[in-house]
C-alpha positions as CSV (number, residue, x, y, z in Angstrom):
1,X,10.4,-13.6,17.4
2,X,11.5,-13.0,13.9
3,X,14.8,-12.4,12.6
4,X,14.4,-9.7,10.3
5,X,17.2,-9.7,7.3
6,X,20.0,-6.7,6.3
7,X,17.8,-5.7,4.0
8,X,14.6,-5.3,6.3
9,X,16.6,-3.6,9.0
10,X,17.5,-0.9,6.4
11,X,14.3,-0.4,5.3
12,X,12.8,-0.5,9.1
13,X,16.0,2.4,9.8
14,X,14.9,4.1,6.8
15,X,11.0,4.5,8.0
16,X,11.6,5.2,10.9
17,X,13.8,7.8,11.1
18,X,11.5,9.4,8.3
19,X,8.8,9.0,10.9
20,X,10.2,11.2,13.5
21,X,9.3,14.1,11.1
22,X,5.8,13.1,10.5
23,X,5.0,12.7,13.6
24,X,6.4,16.0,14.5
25,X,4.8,17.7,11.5
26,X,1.2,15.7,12.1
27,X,1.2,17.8,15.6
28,X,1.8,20.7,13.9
29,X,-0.4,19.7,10.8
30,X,-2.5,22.9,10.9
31,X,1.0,25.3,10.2
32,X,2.5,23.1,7.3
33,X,2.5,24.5,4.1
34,X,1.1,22.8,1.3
35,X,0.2,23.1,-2.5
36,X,-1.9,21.8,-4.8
37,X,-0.4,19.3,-7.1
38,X,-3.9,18.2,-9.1
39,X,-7.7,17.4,-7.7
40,X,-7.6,15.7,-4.6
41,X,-4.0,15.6,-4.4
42,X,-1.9,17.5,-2.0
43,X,1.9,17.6,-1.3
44,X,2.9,19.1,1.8
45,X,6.4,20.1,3.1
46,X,6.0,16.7,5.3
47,X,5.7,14.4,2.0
48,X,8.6,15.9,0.6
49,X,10.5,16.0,3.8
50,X,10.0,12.8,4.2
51,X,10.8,11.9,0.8
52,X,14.0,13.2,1.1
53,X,15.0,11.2,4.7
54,X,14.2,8.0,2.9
55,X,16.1,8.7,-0.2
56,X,19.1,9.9,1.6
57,X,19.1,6.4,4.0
58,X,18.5,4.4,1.4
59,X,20.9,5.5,-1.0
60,X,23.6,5.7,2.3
61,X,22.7,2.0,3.1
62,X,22.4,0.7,-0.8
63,X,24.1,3.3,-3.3
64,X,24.0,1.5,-6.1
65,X,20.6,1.0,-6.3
66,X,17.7,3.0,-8.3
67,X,14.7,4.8,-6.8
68,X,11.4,5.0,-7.7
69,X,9.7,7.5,-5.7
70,X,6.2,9.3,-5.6
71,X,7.0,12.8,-5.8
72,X,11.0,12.4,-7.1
73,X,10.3,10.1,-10.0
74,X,12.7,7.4,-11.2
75,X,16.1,7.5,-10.6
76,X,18.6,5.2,-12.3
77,X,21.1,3.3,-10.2
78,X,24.9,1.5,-11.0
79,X,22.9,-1.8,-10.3
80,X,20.5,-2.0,-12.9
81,X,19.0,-5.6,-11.2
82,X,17.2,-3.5,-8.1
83,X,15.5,-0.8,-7.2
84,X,13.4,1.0,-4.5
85,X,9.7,2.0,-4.8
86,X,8.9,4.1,-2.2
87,X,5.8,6.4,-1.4
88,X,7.1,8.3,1.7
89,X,3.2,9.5,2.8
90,X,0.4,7.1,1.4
91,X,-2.3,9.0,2.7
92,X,-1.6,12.3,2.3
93,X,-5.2,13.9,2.3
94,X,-5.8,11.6,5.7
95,X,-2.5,13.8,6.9
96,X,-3.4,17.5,6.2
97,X,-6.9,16.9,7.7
98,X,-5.6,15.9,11.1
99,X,-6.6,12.0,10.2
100,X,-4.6,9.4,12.1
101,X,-4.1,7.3,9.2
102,X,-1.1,7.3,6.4
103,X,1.8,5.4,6.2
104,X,5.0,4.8,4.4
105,X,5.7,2.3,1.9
106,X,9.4,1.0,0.6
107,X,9.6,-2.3,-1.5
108,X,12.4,-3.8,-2.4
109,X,12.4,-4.8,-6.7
110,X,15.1,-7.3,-8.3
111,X,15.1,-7.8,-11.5
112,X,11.6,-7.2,-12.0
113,X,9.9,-8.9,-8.8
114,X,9.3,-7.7,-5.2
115,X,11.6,-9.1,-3.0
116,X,11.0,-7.0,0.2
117,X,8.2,-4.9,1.6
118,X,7.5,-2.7,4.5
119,X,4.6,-0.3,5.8
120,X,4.8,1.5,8.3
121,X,2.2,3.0,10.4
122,X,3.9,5.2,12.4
123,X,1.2,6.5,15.1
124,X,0.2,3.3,15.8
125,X,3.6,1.8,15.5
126,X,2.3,-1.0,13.1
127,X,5.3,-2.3,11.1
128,X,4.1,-4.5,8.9
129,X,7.1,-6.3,6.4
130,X,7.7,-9.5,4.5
131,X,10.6,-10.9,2.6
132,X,9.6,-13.3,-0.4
133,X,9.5,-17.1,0.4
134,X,10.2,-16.2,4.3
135,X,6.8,-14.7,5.6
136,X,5.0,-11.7,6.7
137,X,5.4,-10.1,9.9
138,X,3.3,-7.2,11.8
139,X,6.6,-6.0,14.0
140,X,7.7,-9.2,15.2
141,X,4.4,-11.2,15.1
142,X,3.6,-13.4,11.6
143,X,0.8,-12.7,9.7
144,X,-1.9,-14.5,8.2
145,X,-5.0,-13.4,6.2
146,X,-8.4,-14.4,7.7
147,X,-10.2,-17.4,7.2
148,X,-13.6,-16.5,6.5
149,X,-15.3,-18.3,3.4
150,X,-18.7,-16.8,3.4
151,X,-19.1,-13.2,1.3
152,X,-21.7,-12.5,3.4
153,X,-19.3,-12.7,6.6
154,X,-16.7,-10.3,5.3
155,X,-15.6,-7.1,5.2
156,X,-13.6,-5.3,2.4
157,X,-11.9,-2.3,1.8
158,X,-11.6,0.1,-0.9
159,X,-10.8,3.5,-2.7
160,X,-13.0,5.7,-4.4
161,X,-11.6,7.4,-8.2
162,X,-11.3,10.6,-7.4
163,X,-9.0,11.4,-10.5
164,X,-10.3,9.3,-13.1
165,X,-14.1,10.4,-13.4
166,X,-14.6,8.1,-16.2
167,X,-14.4,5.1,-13.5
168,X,-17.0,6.2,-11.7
169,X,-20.0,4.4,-12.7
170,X,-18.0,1.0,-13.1
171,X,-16.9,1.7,-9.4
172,X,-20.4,2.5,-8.3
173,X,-21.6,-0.3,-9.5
174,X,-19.1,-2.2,-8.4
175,X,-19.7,-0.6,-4.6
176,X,-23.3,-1.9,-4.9
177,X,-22.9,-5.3,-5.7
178,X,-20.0,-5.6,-3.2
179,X,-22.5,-3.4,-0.4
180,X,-25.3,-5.7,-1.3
181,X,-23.2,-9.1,-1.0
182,X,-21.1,-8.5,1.9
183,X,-20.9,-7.0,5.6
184,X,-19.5,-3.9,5.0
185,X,-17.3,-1.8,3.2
186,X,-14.5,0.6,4.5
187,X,-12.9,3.4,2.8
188,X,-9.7,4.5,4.9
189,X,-7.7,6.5,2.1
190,X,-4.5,4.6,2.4
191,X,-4.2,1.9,-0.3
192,X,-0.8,0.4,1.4
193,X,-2.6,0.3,4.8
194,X,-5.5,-1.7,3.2
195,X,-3.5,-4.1,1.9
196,X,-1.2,-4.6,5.4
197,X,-4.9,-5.1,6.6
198,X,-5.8,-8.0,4.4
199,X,-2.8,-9.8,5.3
200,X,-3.6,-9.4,8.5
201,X,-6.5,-10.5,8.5
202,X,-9.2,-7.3,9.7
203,X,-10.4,-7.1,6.0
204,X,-10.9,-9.5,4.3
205,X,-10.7,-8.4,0.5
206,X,-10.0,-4.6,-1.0
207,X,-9.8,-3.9,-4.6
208,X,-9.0,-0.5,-6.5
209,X,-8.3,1.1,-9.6
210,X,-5.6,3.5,-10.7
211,X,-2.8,2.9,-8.4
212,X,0.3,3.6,-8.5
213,X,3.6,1.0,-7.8
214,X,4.3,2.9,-4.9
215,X,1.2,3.0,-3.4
216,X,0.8,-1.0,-3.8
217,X,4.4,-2.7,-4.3
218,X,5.5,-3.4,-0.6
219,X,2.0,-4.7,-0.2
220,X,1.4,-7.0,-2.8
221,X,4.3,-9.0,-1.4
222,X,3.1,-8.7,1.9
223,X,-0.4,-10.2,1.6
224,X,1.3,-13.2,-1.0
225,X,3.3,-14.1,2.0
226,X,0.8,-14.0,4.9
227,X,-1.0,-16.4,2.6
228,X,-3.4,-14.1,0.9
229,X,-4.1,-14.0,-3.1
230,X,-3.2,-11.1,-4.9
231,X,-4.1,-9.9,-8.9
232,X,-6.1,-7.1,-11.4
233,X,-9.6,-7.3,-11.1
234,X,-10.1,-8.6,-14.3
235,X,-7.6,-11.6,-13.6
236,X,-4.7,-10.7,-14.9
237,X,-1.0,-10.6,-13.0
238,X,0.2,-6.7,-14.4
239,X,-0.8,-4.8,-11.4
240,X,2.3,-3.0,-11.6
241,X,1.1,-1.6,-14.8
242,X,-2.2,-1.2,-14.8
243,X,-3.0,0.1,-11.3
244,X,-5.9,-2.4,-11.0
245,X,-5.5,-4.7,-8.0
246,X,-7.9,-7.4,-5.9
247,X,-6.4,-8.8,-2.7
248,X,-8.4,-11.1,-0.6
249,X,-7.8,-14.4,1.2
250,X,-7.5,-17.5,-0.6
251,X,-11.0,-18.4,0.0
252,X,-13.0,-15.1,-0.8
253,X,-9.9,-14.1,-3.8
254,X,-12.5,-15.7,-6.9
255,X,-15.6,-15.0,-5.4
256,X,-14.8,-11.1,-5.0
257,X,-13.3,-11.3,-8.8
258,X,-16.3,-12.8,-10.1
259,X,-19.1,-9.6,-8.3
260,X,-16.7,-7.2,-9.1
261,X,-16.4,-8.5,-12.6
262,X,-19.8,-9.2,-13.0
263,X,-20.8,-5.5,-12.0
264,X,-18.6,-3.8,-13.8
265,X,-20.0,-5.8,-17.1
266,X,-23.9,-4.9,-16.6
C-alpha cells in the first residue's frame, strides 16, 4: 500500500471534501444555474462552489502559499517558492450535460516545477496522485503507462479547439493522420482525465492544444512518474506556456511527435 505524504493527504482532504458538492450538485445538474462565460465554456454555481472549498482547505492547510485557480485567477502568497494550480471542475460541459466524466485537478508548484499532483474522479472514486521522484498511484495502487510499441496497436486520446478556430485545420489534419495510423481515437472532454489515463496505461498517447496550467499541471507530473514521456508537440519542454502538450509512453512518445508533426506541416 502506499504511504501517501503531508502534502498529498492535504490535497486528497481538499478534493474530496470539494467532491461532496459535486456530487450532490451532478444529481441535481438539471436545477443548477449557470452562465455563459465565452463559446463552449460554461461556469456553473458547482465550479465556483467548488472553487471556493478548495481554496478555503488549501489556504487552511498551507497559508502561505499562492493560488492559481481557473475561475479565481492568481493569487500571491507570503511564500513566494510554491504555489497551487488548481482547476476545481475540468470538464465542466461533461457536467451540465449530465456526463459522468470531469474531475478536479490541484498540483503542487515549487519554485517553478511540479512537485505534487492529484486528479480526482469523484464518481468513479479514481484518485489518481504522484509526488516527484516517488511514483504515481491510482488510490493506493502504482501506476505505470502501457507497453505497447506498435502505432497501429494503440489508442490515443484527444481534445478538439473549440475556442481557437484558427487551429482547426492543423488539428484536422492532425486527427487524420493519427485516425489513419492508429486504433482509435477518443475524445472524453476532460484534459486532466486523459492524461491520468495515459499513466495508467488505457490510452496510450493524447495530445492537445491550448491548455491551460490547470487543466494539465497535476498531470504532467503524474504520467513522468508512472514512467510515461511528457512535452509540446513540436518538442519543446514549455507546456506550461504554450498550452501545447503530447503524453505517451516511452515507446510510442517520438513516433506520435513525428505524425503529428508531420501533419500539421503538409
Amino acid at each position: 500500500m502506499a504511504t501517501r505524504s503531508a502534502i498529498i493527504n492535504v490535497m486528497s482532504r481538499a478534493a474530496d471534501k470539494a467532491a461532496r458538492g459535486l456530487r450532490r450538485d451532478f444529481g441535481e445538474v438539471e436545477h443548477l444555474q449557470v452562465s455563459m462565460k465565452g463559446p463552449a465554456d460554461f461556469v456553473s454555481a458547482a465550479d465556483l462552489k467548488a472553487e471556493r472549498v478548495l481554496r478555503e482547505e488549501l489556504r487552511k492547510a498551507r497559508p502561505t502559499y499562492g493560488l492559481v485557480m481557473e475561475e479565481g485567477g492568481h493569487t500571491a502568497g507570503e511564500d513566494p517558492n510554491h504555489r497551487w494550480i488548481v482547476d476545481p471542475l475540468d470538464g465542466t460541459t461533461n457536467f451540465l450535460h449530465g456526463l459522468p466524466h470531469f474531475a478536479i485537478s490541484i498540483a503542487l508548484e515549487r519554485e517553478g516545477e511540479i512537485v505534487a499532483g492529484l486528479i480526482f474522479d469523484p464518481l468513479k472514486d479514481e484518485m489518481f496522485w504522484a509526488e516527484k521522484g516517488i511514483g504515481a498511484f491510482l488510490n493506493d495502487h502504482r501506476l505505470r503507462v502501457s507497453s505497447r510499441r506498435n502505432l497501429d496497436q494503440a489508442v490515443l486520446a484527444t481534445g478538439f479547439p473549440f475556442r481557437a478556430q484558427a487551429e482547426r485545420p492543423t488539428f484536422l489534419a492532425q486527427l487524420d493522420a493519427v485516425m489513419g495510423a492508429t486504433a482509435g481515437v477518443r475524445r472524453f472532454g476532460s484534459a486532466s482525465l486523459d492524461l491520468a489515463y495515459v499513466a495508467a496505461g488505457r490510452y496510450d498517447g493524447f495530445w492537445e492544444n491550448s491548455l491551460s496550467p490547470w487543466d494539465i499541471a497535476a498531470g504532467i507530473l503524474i504520467v513522468r512518474e508512472a514512467g510515461g514521456y511528457v512535452s509540446e508537440i513540436g518538442g519543446g519542454s514549455d507546456m506550461m506556456t504554450s498550452g501545447s502538450i503530447l503524453a505517451a509512453n516511452d515507446r510510442l512518445h517520438a513516433p506520435i511527435g513525428r505524425l503529428l508533426r508531420d501533419a500539421a506541416a503538409r
